[in-house]
C-alpha positions as CSV (number, residue, x, y, z in Angstrom):
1,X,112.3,119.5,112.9
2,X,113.1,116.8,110.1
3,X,112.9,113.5,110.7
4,X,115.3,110.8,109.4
5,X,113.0,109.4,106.5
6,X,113.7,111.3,103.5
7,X,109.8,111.6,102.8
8,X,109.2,114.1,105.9
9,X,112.4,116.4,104.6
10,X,111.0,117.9,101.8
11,X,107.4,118.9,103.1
12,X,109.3,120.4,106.4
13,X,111.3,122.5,103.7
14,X,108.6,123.7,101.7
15,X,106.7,124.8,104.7
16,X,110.2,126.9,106.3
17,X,110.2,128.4,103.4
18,X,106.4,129.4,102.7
19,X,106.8,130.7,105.9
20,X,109.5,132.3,105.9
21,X,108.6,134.2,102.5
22,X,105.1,134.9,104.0
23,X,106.9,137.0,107.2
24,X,109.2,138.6,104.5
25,X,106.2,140.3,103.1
26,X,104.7,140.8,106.5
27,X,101.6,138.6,106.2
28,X,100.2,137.3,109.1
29,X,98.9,134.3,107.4
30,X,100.8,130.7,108.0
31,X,100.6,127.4,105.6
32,X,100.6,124.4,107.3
33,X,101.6,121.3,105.6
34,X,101.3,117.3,106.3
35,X,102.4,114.8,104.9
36,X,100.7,111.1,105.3
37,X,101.7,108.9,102.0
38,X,100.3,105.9,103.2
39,X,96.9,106.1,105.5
40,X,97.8,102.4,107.6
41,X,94.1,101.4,109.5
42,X,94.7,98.1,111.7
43,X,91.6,96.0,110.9
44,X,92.6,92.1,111.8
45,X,89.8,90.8,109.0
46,X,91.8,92.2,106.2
47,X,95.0,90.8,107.8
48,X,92.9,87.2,108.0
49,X,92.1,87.3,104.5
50,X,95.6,88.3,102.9
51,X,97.0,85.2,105.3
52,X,94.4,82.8,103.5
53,X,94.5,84.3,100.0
54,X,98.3,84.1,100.3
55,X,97.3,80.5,101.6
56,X,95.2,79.3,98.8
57,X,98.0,80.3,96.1
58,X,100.5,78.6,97.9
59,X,99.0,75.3,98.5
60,X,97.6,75.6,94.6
61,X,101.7,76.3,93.9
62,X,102.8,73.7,95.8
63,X,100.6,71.3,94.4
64,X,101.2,72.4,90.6
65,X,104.8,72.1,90.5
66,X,106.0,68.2,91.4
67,X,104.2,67.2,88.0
68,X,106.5,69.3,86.2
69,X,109.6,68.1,87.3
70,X,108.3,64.5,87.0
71,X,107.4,65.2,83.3
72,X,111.0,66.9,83.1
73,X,112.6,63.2,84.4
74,X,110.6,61.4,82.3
75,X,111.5,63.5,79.6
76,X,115.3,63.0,80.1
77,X,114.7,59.5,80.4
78,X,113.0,59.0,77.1
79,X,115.7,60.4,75.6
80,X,118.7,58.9,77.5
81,X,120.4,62.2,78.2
82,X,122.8,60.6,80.9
């Protein structure tokens, strides 16, 4: 009836108990509950584009950063800090 996430315990308890509080009074009505947190739609276009915007920032990241450790050595040099 529960499954092993955490997330689907609490909605499967909330409905026992409507229910079981709705027979109590002798109502024939029932409350159904679901519980989706995250809707998930497979589409291989948005997929492409994450994989090339993640792309573009790491090529841009990895082009950035060797000039700042060459101005950190040439720093340390200037100074003579070995």
């Amino acid at each position: 009836m529960c499954g092993a996430e955490p997330i689907n315990c609490f909605p499967m308890l909330i409905n026992t108990l409507s229910n079981t509080f709705l027979r109590l009074f002798n109502s024939m009505a029932r409350i159904r509950i679901w519980s989706h947190p995250f809707s998930y739609v497979h589409n291989p276009g948005i997929e492409r584009y994450v994989f090339f915007f993640c792309l573009n920032h790491m090529l841009i990241l990895a082009a950035g950063l060797p000039p700042f450790f060459a101005v950190s050595s040439m720093k340390d040099y200037k100074v003579k800090s070995m």
